[in-house]
C-alpha positions in Angstrom: 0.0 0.0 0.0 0.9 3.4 -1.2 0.5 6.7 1.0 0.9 9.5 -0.8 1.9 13.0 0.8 2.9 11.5 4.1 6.4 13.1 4.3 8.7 11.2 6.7 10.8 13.6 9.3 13.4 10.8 10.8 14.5 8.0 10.6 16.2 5.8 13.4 17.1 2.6 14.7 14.9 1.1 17.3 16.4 -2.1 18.9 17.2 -4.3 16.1 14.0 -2.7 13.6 14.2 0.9 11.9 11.8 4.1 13.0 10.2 6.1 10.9 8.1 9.2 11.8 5.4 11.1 9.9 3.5 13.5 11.4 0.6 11.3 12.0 2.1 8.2 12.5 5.4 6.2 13.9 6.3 2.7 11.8 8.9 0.4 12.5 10.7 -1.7 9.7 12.8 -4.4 9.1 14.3 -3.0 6.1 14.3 0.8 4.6 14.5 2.2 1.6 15.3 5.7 0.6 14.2 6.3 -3.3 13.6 10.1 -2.2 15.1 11.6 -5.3 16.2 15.8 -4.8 14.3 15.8 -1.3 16.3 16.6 1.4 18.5 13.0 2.8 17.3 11.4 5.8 20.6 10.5 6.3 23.4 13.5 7.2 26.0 11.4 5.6 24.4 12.0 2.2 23.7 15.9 2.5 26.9 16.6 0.9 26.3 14.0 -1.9 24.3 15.5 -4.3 22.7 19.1 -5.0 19.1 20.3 -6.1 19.1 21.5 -9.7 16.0 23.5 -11.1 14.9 22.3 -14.4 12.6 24.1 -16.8 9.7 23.4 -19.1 7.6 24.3 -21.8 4.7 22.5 -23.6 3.4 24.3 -27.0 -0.2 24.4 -28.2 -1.5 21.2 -30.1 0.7 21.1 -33.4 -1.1 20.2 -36.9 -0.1 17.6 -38.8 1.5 20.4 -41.6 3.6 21.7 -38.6 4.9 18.3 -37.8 6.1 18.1 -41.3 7.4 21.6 -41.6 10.2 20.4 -39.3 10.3 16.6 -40.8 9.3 15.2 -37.6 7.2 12.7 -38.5 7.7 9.8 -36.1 6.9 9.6 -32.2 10.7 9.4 -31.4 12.2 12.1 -28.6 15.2 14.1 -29.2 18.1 15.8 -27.0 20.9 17.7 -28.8 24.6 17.1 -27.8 25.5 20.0 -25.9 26.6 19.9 -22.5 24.0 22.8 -22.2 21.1 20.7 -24.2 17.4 20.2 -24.9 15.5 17.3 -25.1 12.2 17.1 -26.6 9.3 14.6 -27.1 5.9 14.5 -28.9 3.2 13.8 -26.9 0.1 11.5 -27.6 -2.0 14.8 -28.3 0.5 15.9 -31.1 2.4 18.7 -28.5 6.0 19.2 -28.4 7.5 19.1 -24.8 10.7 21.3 -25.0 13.1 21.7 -22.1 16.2 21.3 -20.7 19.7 24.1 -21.3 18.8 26.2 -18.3 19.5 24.0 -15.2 19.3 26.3 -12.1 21.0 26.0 -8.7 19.7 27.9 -6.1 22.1 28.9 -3.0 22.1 27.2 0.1 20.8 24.1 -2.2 17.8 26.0 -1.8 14.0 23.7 -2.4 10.9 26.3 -2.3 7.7 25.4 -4.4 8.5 28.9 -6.0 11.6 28.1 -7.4 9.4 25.7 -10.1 8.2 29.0 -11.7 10.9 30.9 -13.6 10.2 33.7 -16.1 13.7 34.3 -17.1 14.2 30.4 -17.9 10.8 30.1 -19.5 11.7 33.2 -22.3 15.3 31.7 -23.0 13.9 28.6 -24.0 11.0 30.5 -25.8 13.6 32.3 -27.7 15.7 29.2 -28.5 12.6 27.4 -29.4 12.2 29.6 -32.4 16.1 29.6 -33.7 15.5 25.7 -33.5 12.3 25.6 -35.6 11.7 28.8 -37.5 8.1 27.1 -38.7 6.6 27.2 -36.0 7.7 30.9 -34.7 4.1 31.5 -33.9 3.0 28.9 -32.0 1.9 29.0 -28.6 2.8 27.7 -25.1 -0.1 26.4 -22.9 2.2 25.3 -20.3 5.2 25.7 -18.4 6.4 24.4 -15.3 10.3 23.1 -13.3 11.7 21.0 -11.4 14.2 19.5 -9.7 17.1 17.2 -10.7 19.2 15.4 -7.7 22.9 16.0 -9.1 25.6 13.9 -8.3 29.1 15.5 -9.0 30.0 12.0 -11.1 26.5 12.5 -12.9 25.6 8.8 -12.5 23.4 7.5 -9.7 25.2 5.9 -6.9 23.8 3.4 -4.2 25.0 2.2 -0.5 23.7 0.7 2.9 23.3 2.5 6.3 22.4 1.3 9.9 24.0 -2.4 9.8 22.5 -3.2 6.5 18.9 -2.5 6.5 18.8 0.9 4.8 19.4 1.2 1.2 19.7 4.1 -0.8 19.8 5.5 -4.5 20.2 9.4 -5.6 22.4 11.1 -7.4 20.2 10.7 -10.9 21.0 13.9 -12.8 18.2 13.5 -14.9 19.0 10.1 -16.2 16.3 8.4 -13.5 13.9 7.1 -16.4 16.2 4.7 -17.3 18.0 4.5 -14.2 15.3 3.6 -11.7 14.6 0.4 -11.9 17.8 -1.0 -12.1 18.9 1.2 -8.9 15.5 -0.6 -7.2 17.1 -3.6 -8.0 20.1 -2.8 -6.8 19.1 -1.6 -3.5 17.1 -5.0 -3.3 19.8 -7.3 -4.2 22.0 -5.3 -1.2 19.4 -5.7 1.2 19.1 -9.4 0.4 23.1 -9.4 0.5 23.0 -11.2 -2.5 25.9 -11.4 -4.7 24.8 -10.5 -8.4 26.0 -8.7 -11.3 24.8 -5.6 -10.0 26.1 -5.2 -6.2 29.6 -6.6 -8.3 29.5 -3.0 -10.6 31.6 -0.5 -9.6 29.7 2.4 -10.9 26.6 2.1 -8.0 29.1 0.8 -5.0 31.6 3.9 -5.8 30.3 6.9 -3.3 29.9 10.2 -5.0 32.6 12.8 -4.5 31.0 15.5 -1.9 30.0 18.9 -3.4 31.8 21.8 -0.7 30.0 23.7 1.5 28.5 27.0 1.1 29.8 30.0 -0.5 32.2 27.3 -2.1 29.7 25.2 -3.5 27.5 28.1 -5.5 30.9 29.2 -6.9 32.0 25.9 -8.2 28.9 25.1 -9.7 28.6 28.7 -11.5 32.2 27.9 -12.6 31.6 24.8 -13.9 28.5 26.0 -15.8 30.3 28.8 -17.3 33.1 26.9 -18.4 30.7 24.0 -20.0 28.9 27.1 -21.7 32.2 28.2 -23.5 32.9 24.7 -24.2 29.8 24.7 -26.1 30.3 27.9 -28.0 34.3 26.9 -29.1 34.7 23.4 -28.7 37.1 23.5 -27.0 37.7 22.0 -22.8 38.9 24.4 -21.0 41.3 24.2 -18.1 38.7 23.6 -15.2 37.0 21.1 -16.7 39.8 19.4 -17.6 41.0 19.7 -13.9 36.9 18.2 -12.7 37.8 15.1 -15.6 40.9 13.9 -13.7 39.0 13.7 -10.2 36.0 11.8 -12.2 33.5 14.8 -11.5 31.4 16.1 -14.1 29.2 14.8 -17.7 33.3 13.3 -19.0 33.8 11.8 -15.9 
């Protein structure tokens, strides 16, 4: 059974079971685990592991079949481009275009507010590169826009562990990749609260904890560094010294 919108304030060991509090309710568990995604970690060892980034959408008006054709998209495929700044875009089952991505946000202080997931500034930049991208359709419309949030990892890549003698499990660390991720870091998590010795506790990648992200004012500087230099990778196509420096630690899209 499923409860939705029960957020859970702690979690602690209780003998040899695992407590968990909600505000109306105290449950104690065998086994735990944490597929909580940007929220904020349950467990203080994982604050430093990851970092809340603000993605932005837009969904157009429902496109004609001519409009479709006007930019030779005439299967149900999605796109991304290749930049390290880059859309991605999909066709939906009512014939919109869902187009998003380039502007990823952080907030100081990895900063989570509800208004955070309305941007105006991020809306009109990818309004504005919307139209360079398909010149067609300059005049269609947006019915809706929205954000939210990635949980970034500085490797990029999801990683996985165990806490409290085994029975917690946890996977974050996504950076947008948790579509296809998911399930195999559920299975992952299950397989290492089974101790069970598989193909998947045996990868590295999962097992290898994620290189912290500094503290505040460090951490806002570093990632508007690190945006700024993938920005004029973009534009000249060429790495520039920082991000070389992030590739030899294993931090970053290269890593």
């Amino acid at each position: 059974e499923i409860f939705e919108n029960t957020p859970v304030t702690s979690l602690k060991r209780d003998d040899d079971m695992m407590g968990v509090q909600t505000p109306s309710a105290y449950i104690r568990a065998k086994q735990v685990i944490l597929a909580t995604n940007s929220a904020k970690p349950l467990l203080k060892r994982l604050s430093m592991s990851f970092i809340p980034i603000y993605d932005y959408s837009l969904m157009t008006e429902t496109l004609s079949e001519e409009q479709w054709a006007s930019i030779g998209w005439l299967g149900s495929h999605g796109i991304a481009d290749s930049g390290n700044q880059f859309h991605y875009f999909r066709k939906t089952a009512d014939n919109r275009m869902l187009w998003a991505g380039f502007d990823a946000i952080y907030y100081y202080g990895s900063d989570r507010n509800d208004e955070l997931l309305q941007r105006p500034e991020s809306f009109a930049l990818l309004a504005d590169q919307f139209v360079l991208a398909f010149p067609t359709l300059a005049d269609v419309k947006f019915d809706f826009k929205w954000g939210g949030i990635i949980d970034t990892s500085a490797r990029t890549t999801f990683f996985s562990g165990l806490a409290h003698r085994g029975q917690v499990a946890y996977a974050m660390g996504f950076t947008g990749q948790g579509v296809t991720a998911s399930r195999f870091a559920a299975l992952t998590m299950l397989d290492r609260l089974g101790s069970f010795n598989t193909e998947r506790t045996r990868l590295k990648m999962p097992r290898r904890f994620a290189i912290p992200f500094p503290p505040e004012p460090l951490r806002s500087a570093a990632v508007k560094l690190a945006q700024k230099s993938l920005a004029q990778e973009d534009a000249t196509g060429k790495r520039g010294g920082f991000l070389k420096l992030l590739d030899t630690f294993g931090i970053g899209f290269d890593s």
